[in-house]
C-alpha positions as a LaTeX table, in Angstrom:
\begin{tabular}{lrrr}
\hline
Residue & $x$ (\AA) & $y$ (\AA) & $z$ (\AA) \\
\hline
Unk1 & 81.61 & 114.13 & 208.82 \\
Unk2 & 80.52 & 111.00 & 206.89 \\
Unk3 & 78.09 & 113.24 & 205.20 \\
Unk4 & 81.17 & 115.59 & 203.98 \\
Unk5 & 82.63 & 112.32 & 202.80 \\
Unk6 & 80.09 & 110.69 & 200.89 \\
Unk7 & 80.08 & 114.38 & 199.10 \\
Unk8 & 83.34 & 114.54 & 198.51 \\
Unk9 & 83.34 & 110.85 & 197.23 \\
Unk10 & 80.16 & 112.13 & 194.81 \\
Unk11 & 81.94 & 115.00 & 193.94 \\
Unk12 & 84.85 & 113.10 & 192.82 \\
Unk13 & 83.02 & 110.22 & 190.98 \\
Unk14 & 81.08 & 112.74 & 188.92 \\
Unk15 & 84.14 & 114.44 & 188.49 \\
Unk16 & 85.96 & 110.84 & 186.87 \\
Unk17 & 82.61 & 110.24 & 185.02 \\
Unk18 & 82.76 & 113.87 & 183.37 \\
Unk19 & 86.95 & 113.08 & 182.50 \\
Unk20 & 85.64 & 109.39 & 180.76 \\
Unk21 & 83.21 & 111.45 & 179.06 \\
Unk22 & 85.78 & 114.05 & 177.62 \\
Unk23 & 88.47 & 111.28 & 177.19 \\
Unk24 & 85.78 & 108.93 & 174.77 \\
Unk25 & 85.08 & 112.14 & 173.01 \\
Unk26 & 88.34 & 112.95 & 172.21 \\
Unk27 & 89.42 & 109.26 & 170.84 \\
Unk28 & 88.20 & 109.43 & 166.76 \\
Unk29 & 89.35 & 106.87 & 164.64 \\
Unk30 & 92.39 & 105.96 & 163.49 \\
Unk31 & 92.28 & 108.43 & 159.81 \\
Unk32 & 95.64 & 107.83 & 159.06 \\
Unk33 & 94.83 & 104.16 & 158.19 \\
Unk34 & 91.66 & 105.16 & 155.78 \\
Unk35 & 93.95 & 107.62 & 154.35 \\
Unk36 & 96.97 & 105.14 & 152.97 \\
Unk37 & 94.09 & 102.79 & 152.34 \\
Unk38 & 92.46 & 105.63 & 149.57 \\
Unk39 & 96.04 & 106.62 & 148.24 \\
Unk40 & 96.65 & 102.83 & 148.05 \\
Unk41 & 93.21 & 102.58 & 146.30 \\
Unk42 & 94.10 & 105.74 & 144.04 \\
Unk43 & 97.76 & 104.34 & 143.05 \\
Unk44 & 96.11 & 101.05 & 142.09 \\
Unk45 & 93.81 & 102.17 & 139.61 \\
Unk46 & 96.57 & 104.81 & 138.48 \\
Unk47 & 98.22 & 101.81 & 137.64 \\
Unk48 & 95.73 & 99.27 & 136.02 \\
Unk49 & 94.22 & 102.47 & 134.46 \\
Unk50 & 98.59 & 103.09 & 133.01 \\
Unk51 & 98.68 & 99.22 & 132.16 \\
Unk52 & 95.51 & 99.49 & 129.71 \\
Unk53 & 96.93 & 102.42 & 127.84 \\
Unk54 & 100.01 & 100.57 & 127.64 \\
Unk55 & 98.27 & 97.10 & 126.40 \\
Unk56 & 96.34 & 99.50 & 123.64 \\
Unk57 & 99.69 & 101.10 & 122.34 \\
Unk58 & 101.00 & 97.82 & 121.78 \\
Unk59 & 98.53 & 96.38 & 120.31 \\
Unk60 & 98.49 & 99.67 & 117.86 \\
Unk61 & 102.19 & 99.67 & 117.12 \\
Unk62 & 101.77 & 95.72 & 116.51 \\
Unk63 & 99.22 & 96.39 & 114.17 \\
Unk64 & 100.76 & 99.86 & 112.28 \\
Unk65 & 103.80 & 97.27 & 112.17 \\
Unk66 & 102.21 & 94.82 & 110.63 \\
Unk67 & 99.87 & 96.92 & 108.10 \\
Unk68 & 103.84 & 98.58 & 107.00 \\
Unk69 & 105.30 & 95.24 & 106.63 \\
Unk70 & 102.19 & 93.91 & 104.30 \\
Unk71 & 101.76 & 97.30 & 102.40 \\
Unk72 & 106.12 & 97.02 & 101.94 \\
Unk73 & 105.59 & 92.93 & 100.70 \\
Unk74 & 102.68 & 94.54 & 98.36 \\
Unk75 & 104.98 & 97.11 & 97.18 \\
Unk76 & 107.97 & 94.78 & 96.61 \\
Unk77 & 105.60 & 92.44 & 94.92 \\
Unk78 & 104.63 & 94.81 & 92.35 \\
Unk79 & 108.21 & 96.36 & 91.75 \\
Unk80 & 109.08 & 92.63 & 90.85 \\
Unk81 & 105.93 & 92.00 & 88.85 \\
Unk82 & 106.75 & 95.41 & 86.87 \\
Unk83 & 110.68 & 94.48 & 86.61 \\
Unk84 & 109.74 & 90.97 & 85.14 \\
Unk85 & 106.98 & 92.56 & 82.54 \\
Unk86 & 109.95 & 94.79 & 81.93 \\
Unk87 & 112.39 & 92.50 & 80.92 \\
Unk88 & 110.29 & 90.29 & 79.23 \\
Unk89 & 109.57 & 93.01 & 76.89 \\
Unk90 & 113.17 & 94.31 & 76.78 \\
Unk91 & 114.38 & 90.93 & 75.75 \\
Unk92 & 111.26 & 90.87 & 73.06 \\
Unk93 & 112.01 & 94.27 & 71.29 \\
Unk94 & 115.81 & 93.05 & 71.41 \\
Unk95 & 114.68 & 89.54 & 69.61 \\
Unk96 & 112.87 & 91.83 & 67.53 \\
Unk97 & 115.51 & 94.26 & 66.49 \\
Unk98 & 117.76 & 91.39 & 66.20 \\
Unk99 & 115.95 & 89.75 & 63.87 \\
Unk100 & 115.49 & 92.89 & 61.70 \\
Unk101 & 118.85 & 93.08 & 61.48 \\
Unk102 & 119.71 & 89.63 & 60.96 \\
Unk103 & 117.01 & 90.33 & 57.87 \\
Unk104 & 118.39 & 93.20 & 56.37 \\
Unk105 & 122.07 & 91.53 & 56.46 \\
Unk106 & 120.75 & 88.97 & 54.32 \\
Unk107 & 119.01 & 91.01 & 52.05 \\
Unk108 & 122.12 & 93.09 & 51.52 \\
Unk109 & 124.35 & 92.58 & 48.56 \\
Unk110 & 125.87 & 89.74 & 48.32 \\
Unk111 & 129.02 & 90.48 & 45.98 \\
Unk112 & 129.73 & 93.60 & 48.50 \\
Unk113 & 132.87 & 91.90 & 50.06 \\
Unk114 & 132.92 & 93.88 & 53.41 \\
Unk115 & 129.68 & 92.79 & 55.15 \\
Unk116 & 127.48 & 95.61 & 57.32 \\
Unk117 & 127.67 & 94.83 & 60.97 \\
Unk118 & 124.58 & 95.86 & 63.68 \\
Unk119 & 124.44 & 96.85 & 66.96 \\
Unk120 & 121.19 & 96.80 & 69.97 \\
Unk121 & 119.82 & 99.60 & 71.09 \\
Unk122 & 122.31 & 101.98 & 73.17 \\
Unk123 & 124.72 & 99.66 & 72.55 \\
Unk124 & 128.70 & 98.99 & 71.05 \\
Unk125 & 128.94 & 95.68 & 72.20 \\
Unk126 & 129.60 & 93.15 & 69.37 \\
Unk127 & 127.59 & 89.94 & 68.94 \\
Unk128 & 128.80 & 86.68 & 67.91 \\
Unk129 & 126.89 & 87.37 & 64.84 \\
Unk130 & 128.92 & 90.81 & 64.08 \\
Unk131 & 132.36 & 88.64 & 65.27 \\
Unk132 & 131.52 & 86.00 & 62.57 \\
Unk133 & 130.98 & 88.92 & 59.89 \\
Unk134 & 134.07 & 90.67 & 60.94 \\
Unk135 & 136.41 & 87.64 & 60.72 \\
Unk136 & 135.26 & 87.28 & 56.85 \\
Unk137 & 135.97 & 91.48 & 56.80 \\
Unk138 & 139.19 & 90.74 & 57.89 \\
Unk139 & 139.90 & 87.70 & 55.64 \\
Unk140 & 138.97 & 89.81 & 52.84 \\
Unk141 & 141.63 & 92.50 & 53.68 \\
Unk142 & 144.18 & 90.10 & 54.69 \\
Unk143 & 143.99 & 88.08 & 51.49 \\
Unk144 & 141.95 & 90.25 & 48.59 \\
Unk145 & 142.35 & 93.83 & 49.25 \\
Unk146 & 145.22 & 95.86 & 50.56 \\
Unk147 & 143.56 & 99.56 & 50.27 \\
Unk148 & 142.64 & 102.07 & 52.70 \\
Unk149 & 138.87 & 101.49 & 54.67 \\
Unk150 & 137.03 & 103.51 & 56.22 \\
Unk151 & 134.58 & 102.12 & 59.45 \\
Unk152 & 131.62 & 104.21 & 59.50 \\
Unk153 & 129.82 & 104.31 & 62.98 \\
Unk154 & 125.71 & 105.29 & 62.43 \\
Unk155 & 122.63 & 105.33 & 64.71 \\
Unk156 & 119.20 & 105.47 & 64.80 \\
Unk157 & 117.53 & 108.88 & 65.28 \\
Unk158 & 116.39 & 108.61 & 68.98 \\
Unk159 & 118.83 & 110.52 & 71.50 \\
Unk160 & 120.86 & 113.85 & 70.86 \\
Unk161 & 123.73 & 114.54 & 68.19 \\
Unk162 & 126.33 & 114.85 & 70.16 \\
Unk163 & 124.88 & 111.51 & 72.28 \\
Unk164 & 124.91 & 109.57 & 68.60 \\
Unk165 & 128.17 & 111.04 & 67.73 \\
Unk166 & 129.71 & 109.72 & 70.66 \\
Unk167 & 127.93 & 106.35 & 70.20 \\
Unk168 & 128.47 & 105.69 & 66.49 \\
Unk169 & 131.99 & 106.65 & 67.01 \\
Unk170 & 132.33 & 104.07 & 69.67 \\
Unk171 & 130.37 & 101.23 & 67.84 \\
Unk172 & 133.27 & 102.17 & 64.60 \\
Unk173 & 136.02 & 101.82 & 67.24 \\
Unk174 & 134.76 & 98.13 & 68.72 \\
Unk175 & 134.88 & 97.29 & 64.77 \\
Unk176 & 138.52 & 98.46 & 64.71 \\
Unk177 & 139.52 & 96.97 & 67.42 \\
Unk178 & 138.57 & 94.00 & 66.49 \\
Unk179 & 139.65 & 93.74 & 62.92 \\
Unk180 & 142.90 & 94.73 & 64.50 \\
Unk181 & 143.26 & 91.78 & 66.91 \\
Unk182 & 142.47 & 89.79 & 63.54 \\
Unk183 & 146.00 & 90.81 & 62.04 \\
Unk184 & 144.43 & 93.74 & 59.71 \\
Unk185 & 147.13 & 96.24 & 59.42 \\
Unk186 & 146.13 & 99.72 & 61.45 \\
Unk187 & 147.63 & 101.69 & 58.86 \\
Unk188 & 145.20 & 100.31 & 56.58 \\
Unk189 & 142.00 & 101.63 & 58.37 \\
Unk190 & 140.46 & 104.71 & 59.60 \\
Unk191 & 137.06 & 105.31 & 61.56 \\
Unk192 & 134.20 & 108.06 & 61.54 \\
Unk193 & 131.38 & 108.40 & 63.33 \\
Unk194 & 127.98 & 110.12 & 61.48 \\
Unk195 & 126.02 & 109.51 & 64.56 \\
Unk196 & 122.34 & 110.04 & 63.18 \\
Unk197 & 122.78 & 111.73 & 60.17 \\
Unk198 & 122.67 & 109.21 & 57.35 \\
Unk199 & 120.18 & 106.82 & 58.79 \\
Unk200 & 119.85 & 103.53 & 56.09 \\
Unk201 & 116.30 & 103.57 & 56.43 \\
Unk202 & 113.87 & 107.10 & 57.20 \\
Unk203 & 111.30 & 105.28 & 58.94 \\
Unk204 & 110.11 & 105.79 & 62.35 \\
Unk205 & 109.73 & 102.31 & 63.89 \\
Unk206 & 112.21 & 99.78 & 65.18 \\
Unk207 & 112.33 & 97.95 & 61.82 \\
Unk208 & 113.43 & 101.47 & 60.35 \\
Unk209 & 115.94 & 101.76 & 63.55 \\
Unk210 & 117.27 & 98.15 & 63.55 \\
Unk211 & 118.92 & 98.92 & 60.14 \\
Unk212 & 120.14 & 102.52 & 61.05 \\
Unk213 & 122.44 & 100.99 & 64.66 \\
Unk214 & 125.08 & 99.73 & 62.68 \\
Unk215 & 128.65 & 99.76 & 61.14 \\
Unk216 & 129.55 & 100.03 & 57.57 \\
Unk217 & 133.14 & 99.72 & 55.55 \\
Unk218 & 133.66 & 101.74 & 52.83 \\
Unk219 & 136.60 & 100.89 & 50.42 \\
Unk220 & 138.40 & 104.10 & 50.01 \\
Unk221 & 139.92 & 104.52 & 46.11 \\
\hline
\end{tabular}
């Protein structure tokens, strides 16, 4: 009977030792931890590895932003070098023609009583100058001369016909107008424009041209 117990008691510590045995196989570890650990691992470098590529495009739209702004100051630069070499030769061929005019009007006859009058480039606009030879004009018809006058408009030959038409018509009409506002009587003037056609001088050079852009009276008998 004791023997049958002590067999039994065997029996069933074998049979616990066997159950530890199965139980410690079946404990592994704990994979869910290693797992969020890698996808934590993953998701970090995802984002340092994001945060670099970032950095870099910034530092390359910094850089195309800068290159535009100095290649735009460059440009600008230039446009305002050009404008000023521009204007500084505007305002020399202007002296110029200016002074070819103011040449020929003193070379011109001096016993014709109604003076020539000359205009800039593309231009009607009278100049003090033309004023001051338009108020003696206008003294003369006021006080000496009580005929008819014709204002002839001319150009020089650059631009198209009907362009110098237009232009030498306008520059006879400023010359009206103003002999008008002087007191000279409307009835007793009349304009025309020739536009290119009888140029005062056939040369081709802005001496020839400066005498050509002007206005001239012509006593009508």
């Amino acid at each position: 009977m004791r023997k049958s117990f002590f067999g039994v008691l065997l029996i069933l510590s074998f049979g616990l030792l066997l159950l530890s045995g199965c139980a410690k196989d079946q404990v592994k570890p704990d994979e869910g931890m290693t797992g969020a650990q890698a996808t934590a691992a993953t998701a970090d470098l995802e984002k340092q590895a994001a945060d670099k590529a970032a950095a870099e495009k910034a530092a390359a739209d910094r850089a195309a932003a800068e290159k535009a702004a100095a290649d735009k100051a460059a440009a600008e630069k230039a446009a305002a070098q050009q404008a000023a070499a521009q204007q500084q030769a505007d305002a020399q061929l202007q002296a110029g023609a200016q002074q070819q005019a103011a040449a020929q009007q003193q070379i011109e006859d001096p016993n014709r009583p109604l003076k020539t009058i000359y205009f800039d480039f593309d231009s009607y606009a009278l100049r003090q100058s033309d004023r001051d030879i338009l108020y003696n004009n206008a003294d003369y018809l006021l006080k000496k001369y009580k005929g008819k006058v014709k204002i002839e408009g001319h150009c020089d030959e650059r631009g198209s016909d009907e362009y110098n038409l237009a232009l030498g018509e306008n520059r006879a009409k400023a010359a009206l107008n103003y002999l008008l506002t002087l007191g000279v009587p409307a009835d007793q003037l009349s304009i025309i424009s020739y536009g290119k056609e009888r140029p005062a001088d056939n040369g081709n050079n802005e001496e020839a041209w400066a005498k050509n852009r002007r206005v001239e009276f012509a006593i009508i008998k």
